[in-house]
C-alpha positions as CSV (number, residue, x, y, z in Angstrom):
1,X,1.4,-22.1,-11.3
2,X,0.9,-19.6,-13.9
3,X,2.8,-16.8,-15.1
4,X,0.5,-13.0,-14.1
5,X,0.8,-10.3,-15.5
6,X,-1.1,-6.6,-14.7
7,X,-2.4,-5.0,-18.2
8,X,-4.5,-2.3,-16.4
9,X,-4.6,-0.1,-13.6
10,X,-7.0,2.7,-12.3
11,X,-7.0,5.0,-9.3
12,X,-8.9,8.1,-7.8
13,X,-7.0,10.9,-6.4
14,X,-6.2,9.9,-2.8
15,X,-8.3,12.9,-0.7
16,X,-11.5,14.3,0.6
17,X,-14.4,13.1,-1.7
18,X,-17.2,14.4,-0.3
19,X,-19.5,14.1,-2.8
20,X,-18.9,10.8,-4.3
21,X,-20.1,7.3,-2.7
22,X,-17.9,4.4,-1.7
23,X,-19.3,2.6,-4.4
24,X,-19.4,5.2,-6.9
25,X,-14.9,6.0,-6.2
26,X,-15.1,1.9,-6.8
27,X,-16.8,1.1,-10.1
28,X,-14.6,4.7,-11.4
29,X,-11.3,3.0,-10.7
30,X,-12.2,-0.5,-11.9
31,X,-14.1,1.0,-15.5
32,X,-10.4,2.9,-15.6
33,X,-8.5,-0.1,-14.8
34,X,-10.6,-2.3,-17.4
35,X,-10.6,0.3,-20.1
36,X,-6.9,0.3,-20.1
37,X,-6.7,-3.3,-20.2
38,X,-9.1,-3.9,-23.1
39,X,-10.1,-7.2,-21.5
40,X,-13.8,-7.7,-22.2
41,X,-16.2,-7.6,-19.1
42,X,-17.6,-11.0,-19.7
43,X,-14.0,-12.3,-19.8
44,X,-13.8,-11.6,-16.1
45,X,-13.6,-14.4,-13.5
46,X,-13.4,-13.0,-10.2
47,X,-13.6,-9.8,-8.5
48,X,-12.1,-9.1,-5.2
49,X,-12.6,-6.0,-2.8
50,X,-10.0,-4.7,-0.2
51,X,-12.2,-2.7,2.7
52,X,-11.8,-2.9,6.1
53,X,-14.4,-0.3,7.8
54,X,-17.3,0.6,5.6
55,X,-19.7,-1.3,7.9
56,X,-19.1,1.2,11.0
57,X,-18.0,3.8,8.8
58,X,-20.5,3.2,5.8
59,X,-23.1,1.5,6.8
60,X,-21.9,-0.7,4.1
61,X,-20.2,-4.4,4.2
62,X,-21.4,-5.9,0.5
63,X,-19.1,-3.8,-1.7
64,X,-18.1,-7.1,-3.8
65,X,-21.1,-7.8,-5.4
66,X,-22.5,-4.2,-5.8
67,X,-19.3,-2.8,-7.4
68,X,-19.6,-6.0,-9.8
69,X,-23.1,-5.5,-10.3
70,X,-22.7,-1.4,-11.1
71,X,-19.7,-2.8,-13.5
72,X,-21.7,-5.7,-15.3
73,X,-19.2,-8.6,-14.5
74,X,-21.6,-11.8,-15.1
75,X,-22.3,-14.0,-12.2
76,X,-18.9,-14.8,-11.1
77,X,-17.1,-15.0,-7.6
78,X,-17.0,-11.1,-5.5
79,X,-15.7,-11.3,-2.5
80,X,-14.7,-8.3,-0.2
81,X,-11.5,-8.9,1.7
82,X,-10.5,-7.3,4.7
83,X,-6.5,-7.9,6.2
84,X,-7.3,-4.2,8.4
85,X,-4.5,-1.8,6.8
86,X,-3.3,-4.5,4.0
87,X,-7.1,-5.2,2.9
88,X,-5.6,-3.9,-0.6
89,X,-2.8,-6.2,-0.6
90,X,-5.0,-9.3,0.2
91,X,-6.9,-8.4,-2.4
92,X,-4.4,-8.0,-5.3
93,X,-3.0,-11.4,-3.9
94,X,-6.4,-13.2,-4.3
95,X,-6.4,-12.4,-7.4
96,X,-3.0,-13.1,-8.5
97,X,-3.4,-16.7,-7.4
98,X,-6.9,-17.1,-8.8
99,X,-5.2,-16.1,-12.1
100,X,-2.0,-18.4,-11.5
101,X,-3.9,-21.1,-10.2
102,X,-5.7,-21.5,-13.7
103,X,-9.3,-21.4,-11.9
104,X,-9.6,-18.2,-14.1
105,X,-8.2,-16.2,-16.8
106,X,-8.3,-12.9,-16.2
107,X,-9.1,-10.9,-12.4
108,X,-10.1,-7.2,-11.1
109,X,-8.5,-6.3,-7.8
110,X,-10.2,-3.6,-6.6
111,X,-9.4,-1.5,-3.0
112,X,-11.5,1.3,-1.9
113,X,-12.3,3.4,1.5
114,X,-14.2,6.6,2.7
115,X,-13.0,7.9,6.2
116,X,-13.2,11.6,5.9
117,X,-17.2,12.2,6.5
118,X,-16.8,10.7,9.8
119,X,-16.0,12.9,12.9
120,X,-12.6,11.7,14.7
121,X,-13.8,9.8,17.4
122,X,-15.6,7.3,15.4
123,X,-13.0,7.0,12.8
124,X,-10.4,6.1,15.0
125,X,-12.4,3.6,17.2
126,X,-13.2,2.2,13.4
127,X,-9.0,1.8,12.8
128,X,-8.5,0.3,16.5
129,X,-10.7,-2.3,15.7
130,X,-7.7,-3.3,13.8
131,X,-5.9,-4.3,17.4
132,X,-6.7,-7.0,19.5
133,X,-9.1,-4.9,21.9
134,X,-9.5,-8.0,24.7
135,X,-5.6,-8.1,25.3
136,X,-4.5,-4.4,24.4
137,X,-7.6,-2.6,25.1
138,X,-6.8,-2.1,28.6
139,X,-3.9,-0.1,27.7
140,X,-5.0,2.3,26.0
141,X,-3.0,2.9,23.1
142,X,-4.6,4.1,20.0
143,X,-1.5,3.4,16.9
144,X,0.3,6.7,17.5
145,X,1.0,5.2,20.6
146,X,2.5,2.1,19.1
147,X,4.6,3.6,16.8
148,X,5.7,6.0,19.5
149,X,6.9,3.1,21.1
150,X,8.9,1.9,18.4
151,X,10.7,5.0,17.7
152,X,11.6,5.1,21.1
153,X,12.7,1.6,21.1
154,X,14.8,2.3,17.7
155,X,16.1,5.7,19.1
156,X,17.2,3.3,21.8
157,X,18.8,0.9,19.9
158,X,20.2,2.6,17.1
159,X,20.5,6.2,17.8
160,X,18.0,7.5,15.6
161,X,16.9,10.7,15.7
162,X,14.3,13.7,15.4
163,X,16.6,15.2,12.4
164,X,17.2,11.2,10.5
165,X,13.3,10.8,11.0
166,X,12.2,14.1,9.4
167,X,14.5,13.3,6.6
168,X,11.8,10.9,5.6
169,X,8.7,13.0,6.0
170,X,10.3,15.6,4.0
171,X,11.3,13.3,1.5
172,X,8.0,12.0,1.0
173,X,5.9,15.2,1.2
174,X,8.1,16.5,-1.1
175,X,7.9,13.7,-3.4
176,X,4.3,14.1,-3.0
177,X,4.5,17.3,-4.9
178,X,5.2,15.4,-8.3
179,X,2.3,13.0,-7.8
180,X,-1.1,14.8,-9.0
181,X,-2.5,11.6,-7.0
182,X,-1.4,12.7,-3.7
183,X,-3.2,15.6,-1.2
184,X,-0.1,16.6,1.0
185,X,2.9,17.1,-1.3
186,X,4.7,19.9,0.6
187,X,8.0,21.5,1.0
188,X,8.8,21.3,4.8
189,X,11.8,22.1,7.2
190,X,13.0,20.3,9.7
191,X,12.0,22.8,12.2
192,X,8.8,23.3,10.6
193,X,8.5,19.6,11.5
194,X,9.9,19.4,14.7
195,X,7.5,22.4,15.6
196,X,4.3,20.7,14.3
197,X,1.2,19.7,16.7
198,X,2.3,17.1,18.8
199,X,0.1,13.8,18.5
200,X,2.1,10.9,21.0
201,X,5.3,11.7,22.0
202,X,7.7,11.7,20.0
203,X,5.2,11.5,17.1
204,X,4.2,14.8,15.7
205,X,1.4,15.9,13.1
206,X,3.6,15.9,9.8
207,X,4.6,12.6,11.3
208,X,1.2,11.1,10.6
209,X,-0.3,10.3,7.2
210,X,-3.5,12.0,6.7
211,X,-7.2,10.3,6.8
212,X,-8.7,9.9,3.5
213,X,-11.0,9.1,0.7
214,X,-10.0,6.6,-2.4
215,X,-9.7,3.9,-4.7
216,X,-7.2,1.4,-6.5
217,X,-8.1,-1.2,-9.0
218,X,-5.7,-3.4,-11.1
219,X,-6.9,-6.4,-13.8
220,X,-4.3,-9.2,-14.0
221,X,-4.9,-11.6,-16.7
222,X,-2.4,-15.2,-17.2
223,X,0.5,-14.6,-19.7
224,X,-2.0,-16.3,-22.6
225,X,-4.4,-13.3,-22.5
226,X,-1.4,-11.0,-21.6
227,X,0.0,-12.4,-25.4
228,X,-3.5,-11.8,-27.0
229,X,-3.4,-8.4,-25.6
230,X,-0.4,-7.0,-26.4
231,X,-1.4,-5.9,-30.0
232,X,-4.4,-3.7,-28.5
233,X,-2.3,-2.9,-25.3
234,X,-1.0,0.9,-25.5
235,X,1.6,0.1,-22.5
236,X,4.3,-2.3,-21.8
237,X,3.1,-5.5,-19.7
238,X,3.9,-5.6,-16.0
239,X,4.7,-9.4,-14.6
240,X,3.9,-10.1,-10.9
241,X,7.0,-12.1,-9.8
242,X,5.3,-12.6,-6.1
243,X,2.7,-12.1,-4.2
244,X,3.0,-13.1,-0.5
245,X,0.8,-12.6,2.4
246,X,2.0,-13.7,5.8
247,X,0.7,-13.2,9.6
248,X,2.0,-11.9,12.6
249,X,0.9,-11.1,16.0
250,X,-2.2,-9.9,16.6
251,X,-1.4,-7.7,19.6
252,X,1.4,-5.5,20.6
253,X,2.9,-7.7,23.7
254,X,3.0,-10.5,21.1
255,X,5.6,-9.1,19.6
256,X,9.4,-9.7,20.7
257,X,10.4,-6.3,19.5
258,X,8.8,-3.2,18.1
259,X,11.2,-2.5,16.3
260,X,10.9,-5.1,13.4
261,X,7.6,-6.9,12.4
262,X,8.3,-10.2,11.9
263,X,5.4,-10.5,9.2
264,X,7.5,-8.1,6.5
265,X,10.4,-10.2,7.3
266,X,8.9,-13.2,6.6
267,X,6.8,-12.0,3.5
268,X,10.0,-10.4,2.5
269,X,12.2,-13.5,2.2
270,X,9.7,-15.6,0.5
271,X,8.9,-13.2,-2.0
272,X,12.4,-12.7,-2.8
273,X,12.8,-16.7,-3.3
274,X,9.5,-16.9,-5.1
275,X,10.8,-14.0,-7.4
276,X,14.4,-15.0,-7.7
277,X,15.7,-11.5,-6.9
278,X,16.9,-9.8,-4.2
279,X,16.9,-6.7,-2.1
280,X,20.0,-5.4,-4.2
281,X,17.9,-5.8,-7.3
282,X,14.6,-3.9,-6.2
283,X,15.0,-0.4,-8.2
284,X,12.3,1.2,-5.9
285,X,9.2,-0.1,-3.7
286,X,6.3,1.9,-2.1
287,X,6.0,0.7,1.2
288,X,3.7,1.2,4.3
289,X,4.4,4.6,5.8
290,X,1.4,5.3,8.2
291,X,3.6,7.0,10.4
292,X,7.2,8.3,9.6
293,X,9.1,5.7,11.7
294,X,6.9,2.9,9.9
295,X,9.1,3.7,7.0
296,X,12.8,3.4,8.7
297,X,11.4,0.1,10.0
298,X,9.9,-1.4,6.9
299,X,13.1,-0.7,5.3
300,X,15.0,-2.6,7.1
301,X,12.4,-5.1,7.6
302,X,12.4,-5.7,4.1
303,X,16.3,-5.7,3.8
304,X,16.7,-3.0,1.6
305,X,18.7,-1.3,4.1
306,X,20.9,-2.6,7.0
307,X,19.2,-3.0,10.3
308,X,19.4,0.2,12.4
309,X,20.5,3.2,9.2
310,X,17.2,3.3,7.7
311,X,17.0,6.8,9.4
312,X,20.6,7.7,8.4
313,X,20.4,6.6,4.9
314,X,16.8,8.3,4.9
315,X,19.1,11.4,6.0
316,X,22.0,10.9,3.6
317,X,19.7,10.6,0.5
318,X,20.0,7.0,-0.3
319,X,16.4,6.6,-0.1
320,X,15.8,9.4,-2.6
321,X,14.7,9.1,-5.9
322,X,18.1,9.2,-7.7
323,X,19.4,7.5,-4.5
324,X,20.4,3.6,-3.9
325,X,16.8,2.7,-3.4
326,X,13.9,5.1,-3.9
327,X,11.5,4.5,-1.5
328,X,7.9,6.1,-1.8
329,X,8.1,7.9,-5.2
330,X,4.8,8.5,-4.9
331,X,4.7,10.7,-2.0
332,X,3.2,7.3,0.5
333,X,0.6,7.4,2.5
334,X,2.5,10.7,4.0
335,X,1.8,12.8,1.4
336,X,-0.8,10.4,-0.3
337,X,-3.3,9.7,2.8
338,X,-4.7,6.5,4.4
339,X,-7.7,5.5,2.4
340,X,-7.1,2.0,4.0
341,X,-8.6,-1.0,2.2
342,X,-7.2,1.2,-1.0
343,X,-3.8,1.9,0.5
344,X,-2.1,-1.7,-1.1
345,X,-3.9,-1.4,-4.7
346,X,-3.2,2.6,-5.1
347,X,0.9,1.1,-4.0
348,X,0.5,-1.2,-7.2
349,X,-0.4,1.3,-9.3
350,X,2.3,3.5,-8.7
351,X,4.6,0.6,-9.0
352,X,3.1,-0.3,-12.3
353,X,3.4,3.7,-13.5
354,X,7.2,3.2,-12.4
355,X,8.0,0.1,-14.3
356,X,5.6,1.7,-17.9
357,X,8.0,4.7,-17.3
358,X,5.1,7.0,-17.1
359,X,5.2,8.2,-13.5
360,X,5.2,11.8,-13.2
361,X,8.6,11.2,-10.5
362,X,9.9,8.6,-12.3
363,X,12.7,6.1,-11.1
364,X,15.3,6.5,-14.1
365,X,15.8,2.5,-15.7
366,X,13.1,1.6,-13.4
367,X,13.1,-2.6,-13.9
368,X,11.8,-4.4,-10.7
369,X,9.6,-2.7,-7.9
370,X,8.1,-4.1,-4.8
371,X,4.9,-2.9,-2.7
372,X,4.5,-3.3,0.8
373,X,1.1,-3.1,2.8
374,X,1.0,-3.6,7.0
375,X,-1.8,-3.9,8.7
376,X,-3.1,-3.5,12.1
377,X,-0.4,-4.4,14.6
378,X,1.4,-6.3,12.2
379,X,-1.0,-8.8,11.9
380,X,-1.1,-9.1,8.0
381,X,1.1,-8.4,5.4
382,X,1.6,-8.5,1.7
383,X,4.8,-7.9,0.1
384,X,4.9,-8.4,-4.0
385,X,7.5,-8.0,-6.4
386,X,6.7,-6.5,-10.1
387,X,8.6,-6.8,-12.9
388,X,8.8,-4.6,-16.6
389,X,8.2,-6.2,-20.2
390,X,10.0,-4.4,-22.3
């Protein structure tokens, strides 16, 4: 397999964009991502989509080819991808391996989503398509509830509490401040969390990342293009050391505890052999905060921290930026929102602006980064590991 590397990225503000098309936030982040690259159009040989709800949402289910065709790629493979919440991440691997595979040269990755011109109801019967309606339907649960499970579950377990979660919903809101890309940057207090609109017990509203409108586009090109580049290239090169998509269980019984996701652990571990690092040498990672407790679980899913402190370390700092690991820089999808098929691509791109040290909260001696997108129930997820050219 071939060596990848990312020579340009492009995203929207993630937000209300009430005047701009699904296609239209699309084609703007790709023409970003390929002016920054300086690859040539024609010299593109696949184009792949992350979505997962413009049909009910939209109307919409060919986003592949139109993006291409608004873009002028020639008549090459587009294909829209959908993994639910890690659509993005599917699609940044796709084109990863069609690049290291050698069936082409150079790829677009493109993620996008519109979700706040729907009213509530139909948005969130969109997202719980997401479950396994003929086995979990029945109950009820919407994915508040789930994750209101597993922060019981951890609480349980572990101890953790009200105070070691909020320690990561500050941390991200305020990190969100910094990041121009990001609508909910905020400075919050614990009480002004613990006294927020209460959603599914003991999830809250500031514990929720907000709906939202975006996109994410990266080109990745092999390293003999990445070579040609580099003259005409006004940033540093980004390698992709792995890109790994795994499976889990489809519903919520099928799941021996909620309070890991065996599809991040799994994705984790091969990425780290694939990569030939490991969790002591990631500098930072953006990972899949839908909910606050996502986070405490994801990091210790991913074994960055031990099982059972990712709420104390949250609490004690060491998830900071300037802390052991700095996780969500960019705010997450706390403070970033939820556009979902974007979600995974927009988490590239801030790993990429980490690793260029151009972030506007950067990670001092930023080297390796990782990005981590969940999706549904834990059904799918894509874990990769970047690396700097210096």
């Amino acid at each position: 397999m071939r060596d990848v590397y990312i020579v340009g990225i492009g995203s929207t503000t993630f937000g209300r964009h009430a005047d701009e098309s699904i296609e239209s936030l699309a084609v703007g982040a790709v023409v970003d991502a390929l002016i920054e690259s300086t690859v040539d159009r024609g010299d593109i040989g696949a184009l792949y989509l992350g979505n997962f709800i413009s049909g009910p949402l939209n109307g919409k289910e060919v986003l592949a080819g139109i993006v291409a065709d608004r873009i002028g790629l020639p008549n090459v493979p587009c294909t829209k991808v959908e993994g639910a919440c890690a659509s993005g991440g599917i699609a940044f691997r796709h084109a990863c391996m069609a690049v290291a595979s050698g069936e082409v040269n150079a790829a677009i990755a493109v993620g996008v989503e519109t979700m706040t011109h729907a009213p509530t109801k139909q948005t969130t019967a969109a997202l719980n398509c997401a479950m396994d309606n003929e086995n979990d339907g029945p109950s009820g649960l919407t994915f508040p509830g789930l994750f209101g499970l597993a922060w019981r579950m951890h609480a349980d377990r572990f101890g953790t509490t009200r105070e070691h979660v909020s320690a990561v919903v500050r941390k991200n809101k305020g990190n969100g401040l910094h990041n121009p890309l990001a609508q909910m940057g905020a400075e919050l207090s614990d009480a002004t969390i613990a006294d927020s609109l209460p959603i599914c017990d003991p999830i809250q509203l500031y514990d929720c990342c907000p709906t939202s409108d975006g996109a994410a586009a990266v080109v990745v090109v092999s390293k003999a293009v990445a070579e040609k580049l580099s003259a005409t290239l006004k940033h540093p090169l980004v390698q992709v050391l792995a890109a790994v998509q795994t499976r889990g269980s489809p519903s919520i019984g099928g799941h021996a505890d909620l309070i890991s996701f065996d599809a991040t652990v799994v994705a984790a571990q091969r990425a780290y052999e694939l990569a030939g690092v490991s969790a002591q040498d990631i500098d930072l990672v953006e990972l899949h905060d839908c909910f606050s407790i996502a986070e405490v679980i994801d990091s210790e899913d991913l074994g960055l921290v031990p099982r059972g402190q990712g709420g104390y370390w949250a609490h004690e700092g060491r998830t900071a930026v300037g802390g052991d690991v700095a996780i969500n820089a960019s705010g997450g999808l706390l403070a970033k929102g939820h556009p979902v098929g974007a979600t995974g691509l927009g988490q590239v791109f801030e790993v990429v602006s980490q690793l260029r040290h151009t972030h506007p909260n950067q990670v001092q001696n930023a080297r390796i980064g990782m990005t981590h997108n969940l999706g549904g129930a834990g059904v799918a997820c894509t874990v990769s590991i970047l690396r700097g050219v210096q």
